[in-house]
DSSP file (Angstrom, degrees, kcal/mol; ACC not computed):
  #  RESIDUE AA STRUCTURE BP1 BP2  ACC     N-H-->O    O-->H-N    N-H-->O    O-->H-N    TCO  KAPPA ALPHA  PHI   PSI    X-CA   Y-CA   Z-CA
    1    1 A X              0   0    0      0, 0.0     5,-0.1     0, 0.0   136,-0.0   0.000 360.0 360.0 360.0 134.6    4.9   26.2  -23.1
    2    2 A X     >  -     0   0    0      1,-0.1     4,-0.8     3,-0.1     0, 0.0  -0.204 360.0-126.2 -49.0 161.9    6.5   23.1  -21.9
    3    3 A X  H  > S+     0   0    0      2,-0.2     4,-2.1     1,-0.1    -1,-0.1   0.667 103.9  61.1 -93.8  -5.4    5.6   22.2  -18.8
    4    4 A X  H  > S+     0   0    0      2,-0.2     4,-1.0     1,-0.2     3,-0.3   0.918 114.4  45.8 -69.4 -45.4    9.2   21.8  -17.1
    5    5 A X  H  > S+     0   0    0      1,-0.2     4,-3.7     2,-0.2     5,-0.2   0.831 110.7  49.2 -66.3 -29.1    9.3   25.4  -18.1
    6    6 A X  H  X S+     0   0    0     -4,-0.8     4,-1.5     2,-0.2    -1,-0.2   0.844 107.6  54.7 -56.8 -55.7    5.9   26.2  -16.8
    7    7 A X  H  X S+     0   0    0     -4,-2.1     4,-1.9    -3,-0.3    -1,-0.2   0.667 109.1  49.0 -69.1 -16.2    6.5   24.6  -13.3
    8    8 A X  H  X S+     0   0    0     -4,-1.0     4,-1.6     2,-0.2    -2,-0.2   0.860 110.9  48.5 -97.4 -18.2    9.6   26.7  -12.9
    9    9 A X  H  X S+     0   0    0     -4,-3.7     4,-1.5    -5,-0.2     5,-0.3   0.874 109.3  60.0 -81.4 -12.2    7.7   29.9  -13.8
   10   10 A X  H >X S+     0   0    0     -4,-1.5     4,-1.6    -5,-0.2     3,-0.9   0.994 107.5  38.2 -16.9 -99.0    5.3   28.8  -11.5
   11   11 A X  H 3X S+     0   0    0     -4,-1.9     4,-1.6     1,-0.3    -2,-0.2   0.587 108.8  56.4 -56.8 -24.8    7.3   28.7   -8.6
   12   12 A X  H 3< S+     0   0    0     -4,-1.6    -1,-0.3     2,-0.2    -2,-0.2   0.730 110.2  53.6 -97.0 -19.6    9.5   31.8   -9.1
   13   13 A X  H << S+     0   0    0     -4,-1.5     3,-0.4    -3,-0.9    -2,-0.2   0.809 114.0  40.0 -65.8 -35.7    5.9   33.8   -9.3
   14   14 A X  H  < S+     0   0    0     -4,-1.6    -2,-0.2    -5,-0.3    -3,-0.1   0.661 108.0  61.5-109.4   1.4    4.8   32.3   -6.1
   15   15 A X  S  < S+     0   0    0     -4,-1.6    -1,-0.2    -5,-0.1    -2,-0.1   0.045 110.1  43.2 -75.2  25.6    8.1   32.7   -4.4
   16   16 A X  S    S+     0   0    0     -3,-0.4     2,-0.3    -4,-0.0    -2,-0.2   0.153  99.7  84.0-121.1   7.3    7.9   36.4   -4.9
   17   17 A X        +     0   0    0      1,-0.1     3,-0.1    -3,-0.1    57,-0.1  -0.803  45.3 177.1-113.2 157.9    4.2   37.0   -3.9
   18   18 A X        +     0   0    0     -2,-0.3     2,-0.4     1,-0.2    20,-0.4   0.584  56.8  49.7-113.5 -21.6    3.2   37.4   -0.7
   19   19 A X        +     0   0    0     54,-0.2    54,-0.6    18,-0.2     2,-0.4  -0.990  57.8 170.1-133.4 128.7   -0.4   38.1   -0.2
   20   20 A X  B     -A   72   0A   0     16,-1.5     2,-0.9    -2,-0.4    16,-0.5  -0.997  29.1-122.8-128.5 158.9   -3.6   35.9   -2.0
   21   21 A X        -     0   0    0     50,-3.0     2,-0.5    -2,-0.4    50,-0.3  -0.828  16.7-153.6-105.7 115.4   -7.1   35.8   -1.6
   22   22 A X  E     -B   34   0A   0     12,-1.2    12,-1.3    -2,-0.9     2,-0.5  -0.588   8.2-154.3 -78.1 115.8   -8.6   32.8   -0.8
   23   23 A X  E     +BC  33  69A   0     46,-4.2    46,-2.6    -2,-0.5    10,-0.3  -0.962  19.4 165.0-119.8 132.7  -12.5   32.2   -1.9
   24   24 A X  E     -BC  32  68A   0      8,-1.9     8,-1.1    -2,-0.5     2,-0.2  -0.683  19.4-154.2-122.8 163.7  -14.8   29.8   -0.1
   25   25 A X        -     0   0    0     42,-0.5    40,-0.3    40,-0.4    42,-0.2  -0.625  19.9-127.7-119.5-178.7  -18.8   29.6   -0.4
   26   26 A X    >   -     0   0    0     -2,-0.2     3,-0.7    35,-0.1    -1,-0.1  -0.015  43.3 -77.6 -86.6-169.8  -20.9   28.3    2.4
   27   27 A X  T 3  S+     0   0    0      1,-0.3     2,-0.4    -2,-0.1    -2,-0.0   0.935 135.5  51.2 -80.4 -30.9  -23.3   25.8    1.9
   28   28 A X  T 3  S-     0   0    0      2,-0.1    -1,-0.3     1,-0.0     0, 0.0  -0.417 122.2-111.4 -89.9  47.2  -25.7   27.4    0.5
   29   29 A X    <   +     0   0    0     -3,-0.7     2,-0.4    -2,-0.4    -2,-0.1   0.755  59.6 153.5   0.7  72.6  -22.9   28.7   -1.8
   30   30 A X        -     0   0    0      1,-0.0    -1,-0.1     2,-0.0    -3,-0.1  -0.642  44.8-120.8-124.9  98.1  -22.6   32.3   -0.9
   31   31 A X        -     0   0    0     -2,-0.4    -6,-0.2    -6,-0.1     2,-0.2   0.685  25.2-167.6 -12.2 164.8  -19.0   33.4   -1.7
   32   32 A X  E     -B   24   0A   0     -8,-1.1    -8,-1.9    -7,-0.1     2,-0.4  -0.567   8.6-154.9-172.2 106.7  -16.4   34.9    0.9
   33   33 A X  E     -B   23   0A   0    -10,-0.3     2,-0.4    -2,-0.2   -10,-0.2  -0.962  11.5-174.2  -3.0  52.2  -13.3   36.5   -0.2
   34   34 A X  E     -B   22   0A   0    -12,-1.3   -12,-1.2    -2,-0.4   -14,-0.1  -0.858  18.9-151.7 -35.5  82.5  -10.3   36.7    2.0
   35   35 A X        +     0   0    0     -2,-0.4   -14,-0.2   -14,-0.2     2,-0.1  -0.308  37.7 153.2 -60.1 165.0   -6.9   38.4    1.6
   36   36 A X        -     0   0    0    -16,-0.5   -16,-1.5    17,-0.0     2,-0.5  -0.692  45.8 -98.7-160.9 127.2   -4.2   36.5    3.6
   37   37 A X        -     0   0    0    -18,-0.2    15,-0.3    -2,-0.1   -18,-0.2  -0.503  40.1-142.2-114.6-171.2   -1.1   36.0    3.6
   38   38 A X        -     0   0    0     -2,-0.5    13,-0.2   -20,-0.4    11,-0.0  -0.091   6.5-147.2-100.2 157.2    0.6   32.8    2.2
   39   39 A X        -     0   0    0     11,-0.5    -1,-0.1    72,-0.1    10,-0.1   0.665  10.9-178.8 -78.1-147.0    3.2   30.3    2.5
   40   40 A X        -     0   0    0      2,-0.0     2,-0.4     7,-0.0     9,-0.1   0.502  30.9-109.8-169.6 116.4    5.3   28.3    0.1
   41   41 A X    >   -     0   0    0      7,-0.2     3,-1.4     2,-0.1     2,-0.3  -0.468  31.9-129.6 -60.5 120.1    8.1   25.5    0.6
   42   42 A X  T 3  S+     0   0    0     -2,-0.4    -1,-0.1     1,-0.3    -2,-0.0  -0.492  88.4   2.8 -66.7 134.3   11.6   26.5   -0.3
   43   43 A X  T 3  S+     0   0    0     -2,-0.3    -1,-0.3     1,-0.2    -2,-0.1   0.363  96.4 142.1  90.5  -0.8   13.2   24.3   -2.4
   44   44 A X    <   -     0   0    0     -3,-1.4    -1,-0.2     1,-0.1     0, 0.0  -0.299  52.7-145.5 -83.9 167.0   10.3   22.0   -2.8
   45   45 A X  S    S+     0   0    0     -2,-0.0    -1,-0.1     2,-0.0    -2,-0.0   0.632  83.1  79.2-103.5 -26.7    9.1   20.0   -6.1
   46   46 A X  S    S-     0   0    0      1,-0.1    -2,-0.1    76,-0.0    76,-0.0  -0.101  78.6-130.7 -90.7-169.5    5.4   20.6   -4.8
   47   47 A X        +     0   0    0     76,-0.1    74,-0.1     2,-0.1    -1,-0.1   0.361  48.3 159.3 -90.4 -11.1    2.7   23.7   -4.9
   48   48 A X        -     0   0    0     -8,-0.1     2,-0.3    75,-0.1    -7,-0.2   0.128  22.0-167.8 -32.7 151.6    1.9   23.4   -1.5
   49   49 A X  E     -G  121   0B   0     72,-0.9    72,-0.6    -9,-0.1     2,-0.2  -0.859   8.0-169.6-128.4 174.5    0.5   26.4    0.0
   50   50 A X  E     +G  120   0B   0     -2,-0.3   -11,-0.5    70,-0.2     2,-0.2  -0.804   8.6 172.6-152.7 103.4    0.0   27.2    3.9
   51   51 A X        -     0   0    0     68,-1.6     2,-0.5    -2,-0.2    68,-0.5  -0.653  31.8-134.7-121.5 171.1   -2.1   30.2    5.0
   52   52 A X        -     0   0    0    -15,-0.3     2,-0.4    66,-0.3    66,-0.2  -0.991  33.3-150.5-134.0 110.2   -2.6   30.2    9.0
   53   53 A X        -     0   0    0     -2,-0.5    64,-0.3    64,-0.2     2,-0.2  -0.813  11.8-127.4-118.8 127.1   -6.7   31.0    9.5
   54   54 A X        -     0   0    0     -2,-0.4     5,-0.4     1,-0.1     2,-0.2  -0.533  35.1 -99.9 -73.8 160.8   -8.1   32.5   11.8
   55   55 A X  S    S+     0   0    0     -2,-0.2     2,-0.3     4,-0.1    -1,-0.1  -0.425  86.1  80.7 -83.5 133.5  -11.2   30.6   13.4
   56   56 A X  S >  S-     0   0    0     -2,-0.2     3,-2.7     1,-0.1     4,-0.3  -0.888  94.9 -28.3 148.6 174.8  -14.5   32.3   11.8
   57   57 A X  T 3> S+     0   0    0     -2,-0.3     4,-3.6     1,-0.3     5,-0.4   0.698 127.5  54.4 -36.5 -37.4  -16.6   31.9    8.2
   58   58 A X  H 3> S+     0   0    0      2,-0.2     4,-2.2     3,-0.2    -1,-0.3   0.976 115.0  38.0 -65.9 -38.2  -13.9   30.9    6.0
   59   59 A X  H <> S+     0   0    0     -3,-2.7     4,-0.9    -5,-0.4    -2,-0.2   0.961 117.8  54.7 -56.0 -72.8  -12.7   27.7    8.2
   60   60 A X  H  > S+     0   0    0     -4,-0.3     4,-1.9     1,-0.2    -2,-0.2   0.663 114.1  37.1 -58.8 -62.8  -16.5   27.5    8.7
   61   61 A X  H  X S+     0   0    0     -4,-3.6     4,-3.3     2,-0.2    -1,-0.2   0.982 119.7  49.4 -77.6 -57.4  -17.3   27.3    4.3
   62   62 A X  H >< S+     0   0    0     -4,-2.2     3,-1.6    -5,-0.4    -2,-0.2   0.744 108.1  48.9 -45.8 -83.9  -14.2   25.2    3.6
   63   63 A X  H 3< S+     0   0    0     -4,-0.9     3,-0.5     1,-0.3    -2,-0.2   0.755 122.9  37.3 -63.1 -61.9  -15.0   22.6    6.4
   64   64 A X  H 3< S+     0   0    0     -4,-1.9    -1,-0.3     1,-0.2     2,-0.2   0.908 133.6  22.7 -33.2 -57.9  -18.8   22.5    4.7
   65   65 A X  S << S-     0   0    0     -4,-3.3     2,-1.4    -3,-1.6   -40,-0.4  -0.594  70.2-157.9-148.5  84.3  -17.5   22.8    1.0
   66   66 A X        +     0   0    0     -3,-0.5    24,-2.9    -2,-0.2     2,-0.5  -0.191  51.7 106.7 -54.9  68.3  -14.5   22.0    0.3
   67   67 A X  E     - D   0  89A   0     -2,-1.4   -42,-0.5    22,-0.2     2,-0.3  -0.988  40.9-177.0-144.2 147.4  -13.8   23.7   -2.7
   68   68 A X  E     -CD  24  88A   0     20,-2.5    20,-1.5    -2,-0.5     2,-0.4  -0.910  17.2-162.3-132.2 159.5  -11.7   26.5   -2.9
   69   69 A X  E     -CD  23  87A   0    -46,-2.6   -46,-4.2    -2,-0.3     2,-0.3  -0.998  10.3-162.5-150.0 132.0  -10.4   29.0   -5.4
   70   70 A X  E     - D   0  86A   0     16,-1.7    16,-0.8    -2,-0.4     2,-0.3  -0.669   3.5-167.9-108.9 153.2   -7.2   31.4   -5.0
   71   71 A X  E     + D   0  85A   0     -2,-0.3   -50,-3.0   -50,-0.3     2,-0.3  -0.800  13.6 172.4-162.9 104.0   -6.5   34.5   -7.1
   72   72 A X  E     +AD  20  84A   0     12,-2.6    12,-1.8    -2,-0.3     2,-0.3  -0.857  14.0 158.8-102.6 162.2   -2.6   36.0   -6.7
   73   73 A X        -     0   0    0    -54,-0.6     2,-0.6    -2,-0.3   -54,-0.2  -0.966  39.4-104.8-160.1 175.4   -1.6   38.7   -8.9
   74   74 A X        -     0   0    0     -2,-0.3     8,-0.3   -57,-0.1     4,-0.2  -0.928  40.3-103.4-117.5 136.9    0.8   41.4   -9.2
   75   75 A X        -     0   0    0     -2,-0.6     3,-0.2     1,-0.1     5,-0.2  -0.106  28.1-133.5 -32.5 142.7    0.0   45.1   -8.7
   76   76 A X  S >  S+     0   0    0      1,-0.2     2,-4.6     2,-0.1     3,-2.6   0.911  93.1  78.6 -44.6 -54.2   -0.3   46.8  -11.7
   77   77 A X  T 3  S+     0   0    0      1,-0.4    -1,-0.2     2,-0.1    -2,-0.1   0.031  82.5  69.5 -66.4  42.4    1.7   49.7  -11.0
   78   78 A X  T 3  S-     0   0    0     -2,-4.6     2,-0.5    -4,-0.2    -1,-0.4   0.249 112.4-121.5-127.7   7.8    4.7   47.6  -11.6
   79   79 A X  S <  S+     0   0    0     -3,-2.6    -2,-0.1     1,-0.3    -3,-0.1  -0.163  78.3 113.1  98.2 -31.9    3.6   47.7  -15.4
   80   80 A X        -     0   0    0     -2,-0.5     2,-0.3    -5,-0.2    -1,-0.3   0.192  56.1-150.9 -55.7-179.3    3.3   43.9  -15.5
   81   81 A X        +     0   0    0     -3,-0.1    50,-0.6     1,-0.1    51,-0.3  -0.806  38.9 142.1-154.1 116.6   -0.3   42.0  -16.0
   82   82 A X        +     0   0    0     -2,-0.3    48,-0.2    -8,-0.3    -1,-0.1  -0.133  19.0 167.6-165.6  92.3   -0.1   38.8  -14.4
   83   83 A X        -     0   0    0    -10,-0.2    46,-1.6    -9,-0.1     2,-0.2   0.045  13.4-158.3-125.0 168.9   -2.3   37.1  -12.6
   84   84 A X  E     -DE  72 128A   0    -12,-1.8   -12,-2.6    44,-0.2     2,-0.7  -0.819   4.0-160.4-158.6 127.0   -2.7   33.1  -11.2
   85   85 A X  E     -DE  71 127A   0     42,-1.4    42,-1.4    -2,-0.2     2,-0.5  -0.778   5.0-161.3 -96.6 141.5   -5.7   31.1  -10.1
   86   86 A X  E     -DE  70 126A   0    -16,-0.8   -16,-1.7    -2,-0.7     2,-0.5  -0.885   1.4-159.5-109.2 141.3   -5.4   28.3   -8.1
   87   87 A X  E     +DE  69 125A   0     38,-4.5    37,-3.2    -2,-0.5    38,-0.9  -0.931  15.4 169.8-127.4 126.6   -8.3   25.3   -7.7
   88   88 A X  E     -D   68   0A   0    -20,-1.5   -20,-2.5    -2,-0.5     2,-0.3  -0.953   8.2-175.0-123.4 129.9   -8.3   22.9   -4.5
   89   89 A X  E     +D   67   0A   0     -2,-0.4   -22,-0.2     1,-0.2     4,-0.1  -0.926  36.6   8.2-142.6 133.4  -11.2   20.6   -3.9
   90   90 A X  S >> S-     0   0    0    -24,-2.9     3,-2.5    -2,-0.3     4,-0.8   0.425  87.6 -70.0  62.5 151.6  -11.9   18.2   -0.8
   91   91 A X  T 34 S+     0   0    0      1,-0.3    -1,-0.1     2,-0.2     5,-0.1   0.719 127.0  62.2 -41.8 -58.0  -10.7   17.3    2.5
   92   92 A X  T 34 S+     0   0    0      1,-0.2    -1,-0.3     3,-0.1    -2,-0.1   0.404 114.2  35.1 -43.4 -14.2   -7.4   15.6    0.8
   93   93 A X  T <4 S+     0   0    0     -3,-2.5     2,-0.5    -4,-0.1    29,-0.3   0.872 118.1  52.0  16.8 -84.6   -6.4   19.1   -0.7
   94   94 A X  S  < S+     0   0    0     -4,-0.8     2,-0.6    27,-0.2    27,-0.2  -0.785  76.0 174.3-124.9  99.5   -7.5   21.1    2.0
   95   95 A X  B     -H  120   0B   0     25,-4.1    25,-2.3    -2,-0.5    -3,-0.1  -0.756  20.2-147.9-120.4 124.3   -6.1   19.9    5.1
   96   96 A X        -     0   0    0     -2,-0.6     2,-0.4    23,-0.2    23,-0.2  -0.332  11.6-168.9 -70.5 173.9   -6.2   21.4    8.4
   97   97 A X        +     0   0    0      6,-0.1    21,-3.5     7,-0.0     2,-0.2  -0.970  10.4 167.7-146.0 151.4   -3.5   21.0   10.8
   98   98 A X        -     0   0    0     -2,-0.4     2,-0.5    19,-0.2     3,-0.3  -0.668  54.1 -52.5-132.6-169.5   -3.7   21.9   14.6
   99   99 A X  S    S+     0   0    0     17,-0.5     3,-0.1     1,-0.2    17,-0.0  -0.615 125.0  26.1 -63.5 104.8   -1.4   21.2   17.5
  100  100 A X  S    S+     0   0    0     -2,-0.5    -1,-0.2     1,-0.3     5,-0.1  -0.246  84.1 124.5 127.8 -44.5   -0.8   17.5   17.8
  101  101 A X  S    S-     0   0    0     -3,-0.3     4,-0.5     1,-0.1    -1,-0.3   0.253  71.5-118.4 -18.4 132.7   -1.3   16.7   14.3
  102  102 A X  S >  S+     0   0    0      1,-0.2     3,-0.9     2,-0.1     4,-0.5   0.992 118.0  40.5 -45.6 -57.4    2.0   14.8   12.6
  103  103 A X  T >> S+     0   0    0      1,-0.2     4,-2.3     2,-0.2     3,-0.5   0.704  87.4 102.5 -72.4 -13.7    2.5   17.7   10.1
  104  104 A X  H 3> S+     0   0    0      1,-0.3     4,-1.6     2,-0.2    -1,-0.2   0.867  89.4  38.5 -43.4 -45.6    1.7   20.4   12.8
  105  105 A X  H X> S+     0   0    0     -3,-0.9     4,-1.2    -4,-0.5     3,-0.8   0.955 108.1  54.0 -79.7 -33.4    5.3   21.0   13.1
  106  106 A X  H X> S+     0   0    0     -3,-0.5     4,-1.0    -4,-0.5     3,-0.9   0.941 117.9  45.2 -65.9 -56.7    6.8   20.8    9.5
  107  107 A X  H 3X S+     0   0    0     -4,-2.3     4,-1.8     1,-0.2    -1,-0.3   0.663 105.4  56.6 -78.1  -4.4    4.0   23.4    8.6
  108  108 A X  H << S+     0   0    0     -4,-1.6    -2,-0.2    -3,-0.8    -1,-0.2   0.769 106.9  50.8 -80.0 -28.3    4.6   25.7   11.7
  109  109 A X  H << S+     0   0    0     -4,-1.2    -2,-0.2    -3,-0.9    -3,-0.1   0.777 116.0  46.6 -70.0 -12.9    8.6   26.1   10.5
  110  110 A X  H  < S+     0   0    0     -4,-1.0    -2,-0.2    -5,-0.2    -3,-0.1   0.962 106.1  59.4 -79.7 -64.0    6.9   27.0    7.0
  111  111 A X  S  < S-     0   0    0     -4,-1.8     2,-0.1   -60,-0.1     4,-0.1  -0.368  89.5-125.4 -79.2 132.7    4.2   29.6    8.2
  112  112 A X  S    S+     0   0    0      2,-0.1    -1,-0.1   -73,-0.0    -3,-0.1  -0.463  74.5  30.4 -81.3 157.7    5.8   32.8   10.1
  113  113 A X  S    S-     0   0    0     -2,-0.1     2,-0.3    -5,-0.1     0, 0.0   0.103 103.5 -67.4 111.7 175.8    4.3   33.4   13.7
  114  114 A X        -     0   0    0     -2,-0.1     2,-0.4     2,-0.0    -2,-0.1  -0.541  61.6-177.7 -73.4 130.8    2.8   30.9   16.5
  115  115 A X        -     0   0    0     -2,-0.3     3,-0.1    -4,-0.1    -2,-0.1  -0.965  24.1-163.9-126.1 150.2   -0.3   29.8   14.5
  116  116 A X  S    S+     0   0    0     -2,-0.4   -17,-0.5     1,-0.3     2,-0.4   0.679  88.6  43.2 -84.0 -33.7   -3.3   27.1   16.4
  117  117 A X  S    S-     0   0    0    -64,-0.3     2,-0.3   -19,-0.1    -1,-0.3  -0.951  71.8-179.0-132.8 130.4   -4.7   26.5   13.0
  118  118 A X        -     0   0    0    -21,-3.5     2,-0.8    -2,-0.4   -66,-0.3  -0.815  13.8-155.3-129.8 101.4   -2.6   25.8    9.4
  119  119 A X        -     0   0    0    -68,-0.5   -68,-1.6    -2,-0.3     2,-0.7  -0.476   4.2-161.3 -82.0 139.8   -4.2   25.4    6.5
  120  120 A X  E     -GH  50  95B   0    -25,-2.3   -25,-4.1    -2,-0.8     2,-0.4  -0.828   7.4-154.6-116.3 125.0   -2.3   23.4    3.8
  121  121 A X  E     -G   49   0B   0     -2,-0.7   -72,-0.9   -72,-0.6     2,-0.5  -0.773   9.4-166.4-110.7 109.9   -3.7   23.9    0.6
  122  122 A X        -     0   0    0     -2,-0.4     2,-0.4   -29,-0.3   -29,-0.1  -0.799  30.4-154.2 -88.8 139.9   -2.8   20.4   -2.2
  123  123 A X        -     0   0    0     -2,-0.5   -35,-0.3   -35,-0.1     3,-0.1  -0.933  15.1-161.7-100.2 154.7   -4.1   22.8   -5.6
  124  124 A X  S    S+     0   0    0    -37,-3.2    22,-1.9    -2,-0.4     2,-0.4   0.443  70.4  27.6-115.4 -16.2   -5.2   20.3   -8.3
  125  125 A X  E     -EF  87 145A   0    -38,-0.9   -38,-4.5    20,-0.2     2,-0.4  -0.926  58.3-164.3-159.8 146.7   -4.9   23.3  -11.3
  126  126 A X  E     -EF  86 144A   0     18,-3.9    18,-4.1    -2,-0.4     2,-0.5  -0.967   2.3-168.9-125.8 140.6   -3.1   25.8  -11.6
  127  127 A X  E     +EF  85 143A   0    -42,-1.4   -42,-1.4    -2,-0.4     2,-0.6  -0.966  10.1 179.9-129.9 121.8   -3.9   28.9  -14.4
  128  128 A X  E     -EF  84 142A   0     14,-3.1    14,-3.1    -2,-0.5     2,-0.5  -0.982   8.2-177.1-131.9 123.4   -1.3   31.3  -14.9
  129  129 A X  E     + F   0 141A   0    -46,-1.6    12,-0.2    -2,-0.6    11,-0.1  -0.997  13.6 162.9-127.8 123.0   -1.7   34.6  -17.6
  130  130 A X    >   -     0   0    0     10,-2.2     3,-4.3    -2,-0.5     4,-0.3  -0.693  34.3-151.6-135.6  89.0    1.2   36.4  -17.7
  131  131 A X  T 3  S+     0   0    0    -50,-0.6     4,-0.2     1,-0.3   -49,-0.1   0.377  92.0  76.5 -25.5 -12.6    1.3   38.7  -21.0
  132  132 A X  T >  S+     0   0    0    -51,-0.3     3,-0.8     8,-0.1     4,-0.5   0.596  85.0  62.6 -55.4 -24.7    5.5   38.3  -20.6
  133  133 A X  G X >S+     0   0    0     -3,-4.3     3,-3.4     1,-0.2     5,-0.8   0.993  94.3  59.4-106.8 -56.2    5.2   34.7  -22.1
  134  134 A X  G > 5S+     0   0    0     -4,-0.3     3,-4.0     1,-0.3    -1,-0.2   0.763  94.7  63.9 -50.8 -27.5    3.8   36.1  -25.5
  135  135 A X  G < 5S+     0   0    0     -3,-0.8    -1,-0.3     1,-0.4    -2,-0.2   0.828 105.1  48.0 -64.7 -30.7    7.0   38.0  -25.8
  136  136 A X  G < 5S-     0   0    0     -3,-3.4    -1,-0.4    -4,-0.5    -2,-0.2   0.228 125.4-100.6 -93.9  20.2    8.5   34.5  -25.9
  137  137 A X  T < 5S+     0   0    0     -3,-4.0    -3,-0.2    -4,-0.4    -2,-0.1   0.542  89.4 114.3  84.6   3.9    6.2   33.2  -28.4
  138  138 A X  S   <S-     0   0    0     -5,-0.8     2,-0.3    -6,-0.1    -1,-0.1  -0.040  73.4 -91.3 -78.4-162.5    4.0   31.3  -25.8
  139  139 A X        -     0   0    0      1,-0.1    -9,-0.1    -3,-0.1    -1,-0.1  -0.890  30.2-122.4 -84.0 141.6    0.2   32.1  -25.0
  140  140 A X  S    S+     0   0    0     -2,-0.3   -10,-2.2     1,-0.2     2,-1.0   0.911  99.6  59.1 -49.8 -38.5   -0.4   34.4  -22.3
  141  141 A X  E     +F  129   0A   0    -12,-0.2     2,-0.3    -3,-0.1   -12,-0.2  -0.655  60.6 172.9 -97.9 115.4   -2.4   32.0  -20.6
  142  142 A X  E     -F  128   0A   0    -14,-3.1   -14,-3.1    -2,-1.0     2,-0.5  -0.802   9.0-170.9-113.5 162.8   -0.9   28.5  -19.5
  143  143 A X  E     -F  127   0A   0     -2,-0.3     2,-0.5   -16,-0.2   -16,-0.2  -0.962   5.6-166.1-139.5 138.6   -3.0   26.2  -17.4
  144  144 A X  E     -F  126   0A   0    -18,-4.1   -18,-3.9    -2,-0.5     2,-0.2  -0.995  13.9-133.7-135.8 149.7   -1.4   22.9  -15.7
  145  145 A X  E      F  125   0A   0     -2,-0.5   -20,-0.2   -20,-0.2    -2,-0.0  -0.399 360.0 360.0 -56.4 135.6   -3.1   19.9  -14.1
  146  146 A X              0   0    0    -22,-1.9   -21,-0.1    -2,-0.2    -1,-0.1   0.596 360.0 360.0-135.6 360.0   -1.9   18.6  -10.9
């Protein structure tokens, strides 16, 4: 799939989703799982994401080891199968912001409620299977670089 086409189905998948699960390890890499939800800038060229974390083991495994891994998807019972991973790795990625911070505010009009802590999530690939795209002669699965 081209990739101008790619970025826009991109974006119109994760301006309709609401909820992802965010997976951290520890140091001693033992996995953690975490719905939340997620963020996105309207109108924007980038991926950014913004989840607002509470303080406790996932802040705790990111801040250790920065690597992170995302899985959004869409229910099944809407018939579709289409799923998207996201991969973020190190403190440039995966950037906290608190109160004081320069960015503190820009990401407190993106993320809804009073948050203390925003994380903003850079993703470095993104892997998208959507079983729609054969229909248009693509592969289900496209995978883009960032």
């Amino acid at each position: 799939m081209p990739r101008e086409k790619l970025e826009q189905e991109i974006r119109q998948f994760l301006s309709k989703r609401k909820v992802l699960v965010l997976c951290t390890s520890d140091k001693n890499n033992i996995p953690r799982a975490t719905p939340m939800d997620f963020y996105i800038e309207k109108n924007a060229s980038n991926y950014n994401i913004y989840v607002g974390p509470s303080p406790g083991r996932k802040v705790n495994n990111i801040k250790e080891n920065p690597i992170i891994s995302i899985g959004i998807y869409t229910p099944l019972d809407t018939g579709k199968i289409q799923g998207m991973q996201i991969t973020a790795t190190g403190t440039q990625r995966l950037i906290f912001l608190e109160k004081g911070d320069a960015e503190f505010q820009k990401a407190q009009r993106i993320v809804r409620g009073k948050r203390d802590l925003i994380l903003k999530i850079i993703p470095e690939k993104i892997e998208f299977l959507d079983y729609d795209f054969v229909k248009e002669g693509y592969s289900r699965f496209q995978s883009i670089d960032l």
